[in-house]
Every structure is written in C-alpha cells, then in structure tokens.
C-alpha positions as CSV (number, residue, x, y, z in Angstrom):
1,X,-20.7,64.1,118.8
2,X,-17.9,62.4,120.0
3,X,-20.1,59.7,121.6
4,X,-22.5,59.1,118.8
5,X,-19.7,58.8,116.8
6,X,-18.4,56.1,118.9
7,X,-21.4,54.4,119.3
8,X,-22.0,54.5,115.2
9,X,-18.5,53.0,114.9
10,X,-18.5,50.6,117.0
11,X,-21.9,49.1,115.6
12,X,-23.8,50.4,118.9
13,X,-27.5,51.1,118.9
14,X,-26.6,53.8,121.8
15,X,-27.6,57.0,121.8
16,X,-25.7,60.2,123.5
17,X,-28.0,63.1,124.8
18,X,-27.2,66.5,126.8
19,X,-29.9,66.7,129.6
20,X,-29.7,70.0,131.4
21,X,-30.0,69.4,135.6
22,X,-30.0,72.4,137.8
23,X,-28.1,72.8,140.5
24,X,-28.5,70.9,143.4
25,X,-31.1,68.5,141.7
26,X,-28.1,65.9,141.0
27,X,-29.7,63.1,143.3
28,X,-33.0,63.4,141.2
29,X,-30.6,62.7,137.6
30,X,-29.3,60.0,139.4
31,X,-32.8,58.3,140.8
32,X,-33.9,59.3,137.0
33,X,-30.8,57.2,135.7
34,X,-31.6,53.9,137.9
35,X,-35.2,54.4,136.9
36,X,-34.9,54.5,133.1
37,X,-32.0,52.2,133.0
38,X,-29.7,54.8,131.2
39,X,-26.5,52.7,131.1
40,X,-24.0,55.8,131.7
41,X,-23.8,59.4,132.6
42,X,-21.3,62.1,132.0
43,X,-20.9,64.8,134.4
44,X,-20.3,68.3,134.3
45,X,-19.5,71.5,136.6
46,X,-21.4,72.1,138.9
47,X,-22.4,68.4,139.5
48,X,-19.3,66.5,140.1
49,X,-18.8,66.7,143.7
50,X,-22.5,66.0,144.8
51,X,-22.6,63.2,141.9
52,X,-19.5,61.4,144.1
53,X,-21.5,62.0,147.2
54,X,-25.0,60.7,145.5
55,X,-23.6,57.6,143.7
56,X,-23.8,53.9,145.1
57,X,-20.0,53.2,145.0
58,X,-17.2,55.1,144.1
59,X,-13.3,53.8,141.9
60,X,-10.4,54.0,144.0
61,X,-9.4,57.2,141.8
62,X,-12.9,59.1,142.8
63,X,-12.8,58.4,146.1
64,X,-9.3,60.0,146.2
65,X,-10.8,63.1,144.0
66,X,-14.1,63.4,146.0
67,X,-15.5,64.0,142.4
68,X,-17.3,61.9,139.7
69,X,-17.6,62.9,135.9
70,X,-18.4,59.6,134.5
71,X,-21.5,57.6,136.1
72,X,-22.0,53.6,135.3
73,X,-25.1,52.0,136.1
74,X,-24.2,48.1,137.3
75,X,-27.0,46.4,137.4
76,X,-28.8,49.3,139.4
77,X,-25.8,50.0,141.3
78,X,-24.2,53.1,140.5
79,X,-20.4,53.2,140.2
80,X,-18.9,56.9,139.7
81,X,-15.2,57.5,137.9
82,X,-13.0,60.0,137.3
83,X,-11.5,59.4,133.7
84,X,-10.5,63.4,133.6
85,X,-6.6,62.6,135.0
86,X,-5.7,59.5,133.0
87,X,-7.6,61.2,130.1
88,X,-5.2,63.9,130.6
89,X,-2.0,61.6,131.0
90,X,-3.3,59.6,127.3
91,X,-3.0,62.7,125.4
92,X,0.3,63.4,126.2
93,X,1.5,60.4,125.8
94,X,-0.3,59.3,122.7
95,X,-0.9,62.7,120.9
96,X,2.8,63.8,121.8
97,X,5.5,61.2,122.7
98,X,5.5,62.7,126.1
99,X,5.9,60.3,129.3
100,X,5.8,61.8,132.5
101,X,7.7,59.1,134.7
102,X,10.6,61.2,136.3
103,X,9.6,64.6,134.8
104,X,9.3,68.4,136.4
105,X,5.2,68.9,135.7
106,X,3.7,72.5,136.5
107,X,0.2,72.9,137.0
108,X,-1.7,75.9,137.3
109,X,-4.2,75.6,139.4
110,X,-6.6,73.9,142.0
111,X,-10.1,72.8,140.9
112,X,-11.2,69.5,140.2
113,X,-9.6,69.0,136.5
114,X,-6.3,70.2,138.1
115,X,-6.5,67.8,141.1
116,X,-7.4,64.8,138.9
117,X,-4.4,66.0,136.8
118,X,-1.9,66.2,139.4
119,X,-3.1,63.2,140.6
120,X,-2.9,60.8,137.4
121,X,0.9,62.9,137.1
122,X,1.7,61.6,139.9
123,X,0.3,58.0,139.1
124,X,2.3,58.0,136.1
125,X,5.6,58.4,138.2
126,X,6.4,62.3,138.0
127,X,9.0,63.6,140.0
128,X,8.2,66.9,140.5
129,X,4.4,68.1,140.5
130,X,4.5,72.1,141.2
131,X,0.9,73.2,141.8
132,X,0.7,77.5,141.1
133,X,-2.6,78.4,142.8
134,X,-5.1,80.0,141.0
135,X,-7.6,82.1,143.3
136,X,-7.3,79.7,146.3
137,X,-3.9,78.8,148.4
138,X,-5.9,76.4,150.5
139,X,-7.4,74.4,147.3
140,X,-3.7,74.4,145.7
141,X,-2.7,72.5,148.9
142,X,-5.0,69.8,148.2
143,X,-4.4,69.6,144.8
144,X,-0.4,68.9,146.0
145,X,-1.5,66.8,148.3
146,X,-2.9,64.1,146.1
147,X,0.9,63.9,144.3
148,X,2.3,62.3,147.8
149,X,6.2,63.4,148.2
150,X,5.8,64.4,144.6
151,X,4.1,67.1,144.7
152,X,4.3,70.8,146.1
153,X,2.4,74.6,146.2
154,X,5.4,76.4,144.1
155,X,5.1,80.1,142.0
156,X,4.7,80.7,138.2
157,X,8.6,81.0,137.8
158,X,9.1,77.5,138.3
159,X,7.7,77.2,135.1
160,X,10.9,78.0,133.6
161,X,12.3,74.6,134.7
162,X,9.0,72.5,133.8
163,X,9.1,70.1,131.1
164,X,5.4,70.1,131.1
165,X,3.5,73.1,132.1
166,X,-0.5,72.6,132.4
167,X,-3.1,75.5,132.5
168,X,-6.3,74.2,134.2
169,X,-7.7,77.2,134.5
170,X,-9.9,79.3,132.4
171,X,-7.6,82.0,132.4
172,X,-6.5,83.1,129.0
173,X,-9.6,82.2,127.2
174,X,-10.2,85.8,126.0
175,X,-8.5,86.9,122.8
176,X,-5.6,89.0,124.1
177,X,-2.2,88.5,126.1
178,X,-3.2,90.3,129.1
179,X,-4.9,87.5,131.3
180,X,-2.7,84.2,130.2
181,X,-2.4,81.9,133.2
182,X,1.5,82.4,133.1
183,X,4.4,84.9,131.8
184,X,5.3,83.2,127.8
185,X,8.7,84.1,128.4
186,X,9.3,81.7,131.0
187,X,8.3,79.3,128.4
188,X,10.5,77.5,125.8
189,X,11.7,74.9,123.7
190,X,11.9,71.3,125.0
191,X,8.6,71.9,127.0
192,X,5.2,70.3,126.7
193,X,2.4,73.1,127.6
194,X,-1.2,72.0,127.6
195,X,-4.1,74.7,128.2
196,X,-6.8,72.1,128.8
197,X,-9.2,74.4,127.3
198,X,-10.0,74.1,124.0
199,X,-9.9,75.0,120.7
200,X,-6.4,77.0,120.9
201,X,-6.0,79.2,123.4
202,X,-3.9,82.5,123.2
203,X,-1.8,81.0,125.9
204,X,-1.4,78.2,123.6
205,X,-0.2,80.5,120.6
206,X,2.0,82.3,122.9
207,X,3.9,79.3,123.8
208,X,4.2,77.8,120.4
209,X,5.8,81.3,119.2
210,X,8.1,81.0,122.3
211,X,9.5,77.4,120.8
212,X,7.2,75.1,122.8
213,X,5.8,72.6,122.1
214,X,1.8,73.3,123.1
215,X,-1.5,71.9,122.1
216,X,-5.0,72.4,123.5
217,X,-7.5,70.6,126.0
218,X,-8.8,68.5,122.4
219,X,-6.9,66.1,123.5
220,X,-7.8,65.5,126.8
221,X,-11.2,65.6,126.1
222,X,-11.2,63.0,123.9
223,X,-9.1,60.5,126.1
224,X,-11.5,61.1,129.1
225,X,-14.5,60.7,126.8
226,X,-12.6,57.4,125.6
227,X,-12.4,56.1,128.8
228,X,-16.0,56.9,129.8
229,X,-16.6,54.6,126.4
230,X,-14.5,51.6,127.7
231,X,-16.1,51.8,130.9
232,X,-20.1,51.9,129.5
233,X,-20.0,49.1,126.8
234,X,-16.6,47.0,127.9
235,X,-15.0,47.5,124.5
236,X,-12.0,49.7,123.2
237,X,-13.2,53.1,121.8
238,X,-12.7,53.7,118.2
239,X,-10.4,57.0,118.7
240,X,-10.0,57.5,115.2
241,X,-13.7,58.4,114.4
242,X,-13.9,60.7,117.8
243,X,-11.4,62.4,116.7
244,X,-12.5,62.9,113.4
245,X,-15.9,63.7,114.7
246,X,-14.8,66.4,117.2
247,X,-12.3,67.8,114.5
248,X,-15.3,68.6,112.3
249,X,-17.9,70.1,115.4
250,X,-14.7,72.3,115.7
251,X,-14.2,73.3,112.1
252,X,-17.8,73.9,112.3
253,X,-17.6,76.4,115.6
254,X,-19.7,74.0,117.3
C-alpha cells in the first residue's frame, strides 16, 4: 500500500506486488527478477542475507551489513541496499526533532534491523551506541562492532542514561507487561524510545506513561520504504501520501 501509493502519486505506471519465495529459493527470485525485468525488489526475513550473497553488486552500507532488503535491477546488473538503518535514523529525525550526533543510543538487540540500526547511529555521529543482547552474546558483538569506538555490548540498566532507547526485537509484541524488551522504570522523560515494531506496542505504552517520549516502528518503515522509492525511479518519494496510505491499512487492521 505504501508503494502503490507512491507510485499513484508520483504519476507512475508501477505496480507493487507481494510474491511469496520459500526459503532457500532466493537465487531463483533473483534469476526471475533479471528475467522479467522487474525494476526493484524488497526483501524480507528469511531472505536478506542470501539476497546480499546472490546479488551482482552490493552499496557500501550492505557490504558492511552482509544483508540486502532492497534489490535494484541496473540494466541487468543487480545492486542490493540496505535502506533499514538510515530509514531508522529519518524517522527520528524528521517524525521527532531528534538528532543523534553526540547522543547515548541503547539498542536492544542483535539481528539484522538492529545491526543496520547501530550502524546508521553510528553514521549519524552517536557517541555512545550500547547494544543489550537479545538471545545471542556473540551476535550483539557484531552488532557493536559496526559502531567503531562508538559502540559497546552493555546491560538493560544503561537504559536509564540513554537518550534514545531502541527495541529491535520482537519482544513485547504480546498484549501484557510481562515480556517487554526492557524494565519501564528505567525509562523517562527527555528520552526517545522506538519499538521498531509496529502499530503500538505495550512497550511503547509503557514508556509513554513513564514520561517518554515513544513512538512505534511506523515510522521506520516508511523512511526505509522511502528510500527503496528514491533508489527504483530516481525521484523523491511523496511521504505525505505513504503515510496517509499506511495510516489507513492501519486504521483498517491491515
């Protein structure tokens, strides 16, 4: 929807579909791309890291990611991007005044939204990028890793300190307070907290009752999908009619 809505905006006679690829058959979508001359892909779990193995050439921010969720075909070549991180870093900038040059950032977390988060944190100057590990110590390393001298493994109780604490996990998606990714009460006024699912979260609710300020992965998804836009036709996305467009799937439940 947010796509189509793009595409109808901008005067586009582009069309948006959902093909479902199974597991391991990536390298077939791909041929199937080239083939048909489909002039972009998104990509989604479970295909990102084979899809930045599969492709013809990879951006700069990829081939630090080892993941791909936006495919461009060149001309037959296949270019893969990762427009998750800076699609994160636009929202918070643009949807809530928040810069993150010289600021404490928290991220719970390790998978590959989390690492292209930390990484586009650390591109937009953070000081301090504190990743909490989520099941895996080893993939929170990584995830650090990518933020240079920035960034470090750290515990949930340095989210006290943050000025923006991130949830990239799916913890917290069920209804109650017994699962949330981190403890509310370390959480406050004069943070940001993003849960980059979406819509609103309970994690999300419990930090807007603690004073924070807090918004959902809605957001990030729409930045990400905006860049994916500008990279496919060359031309600036018309935000105000994706927004509207996913707005309305929500109100809807879709």
């Amino acid at each position: 929807m947010l796509h189509n809505a793009a595409f109808e905006a901008a005067g586009l006679d582009w069309v948006y579909l959902a093909f479902e690829v199974p597991a391991g058959s990536a390298g077939a979508a791909l041929e199937g791309m080239r083939a048909l001359g489909i002039a972009g892909l998104s990509v989604t779990t479970p295909h990102k890291d084979d899809v930045a193995r599969l492709v013809d050439r990879r951006s700069p921010t990829a081939e630090r990611l080892g993941a791909v969720n936006t495919v461009v075909n060149l001309g037959r070549e296949l270019v893969g991007e990762s427009t998750d991180g800076q699609g994160f870093v636009d929202a918070v900038r643009l949807d809530h005044g928040f810069d993150p040059a010289g600021r404490r950032c928290v991220v719970r977390g390790s998978g590959g939204a989390a690492r292209a988060i930390v990484l586009a944190l650390a591109g937009a100057g953070a000081a301090d990028i504190v990743v909490v590990p989520g099941r895996d110590g080893e993939k929170a390393k990584v995830a650090a890793a990518l933020a240079g001298a920035a960034g470090r493994v750290g515990t949930p109780a340095e989210a006290a300190a943050a000025d923006l604490v991130v949830n990239a996990t799916t913890l917290g998606m069920a209804a109650g307070l017994d699962d949330l990714p981190l403890d509310p009460s370390l959480l406050g006024p004069g943070q940001l907290v993003v849960d980059i699912v979406y819509p609103t979260t309970p994690f999300v609710k419990a930090a807007l009752a603690r004073g924070a300020a807090a918004s959902s992965g809605l957001g990030m998804l729409l930045h990400q999908a905006a860049g994916a836009f500008r990279l496919w036709t060359g031309q600036e996305p018309p935000l105000a009619a994706m927004s509207a467009a996913a707005l309305a799937a929500l109100s809807r439940g879709q």
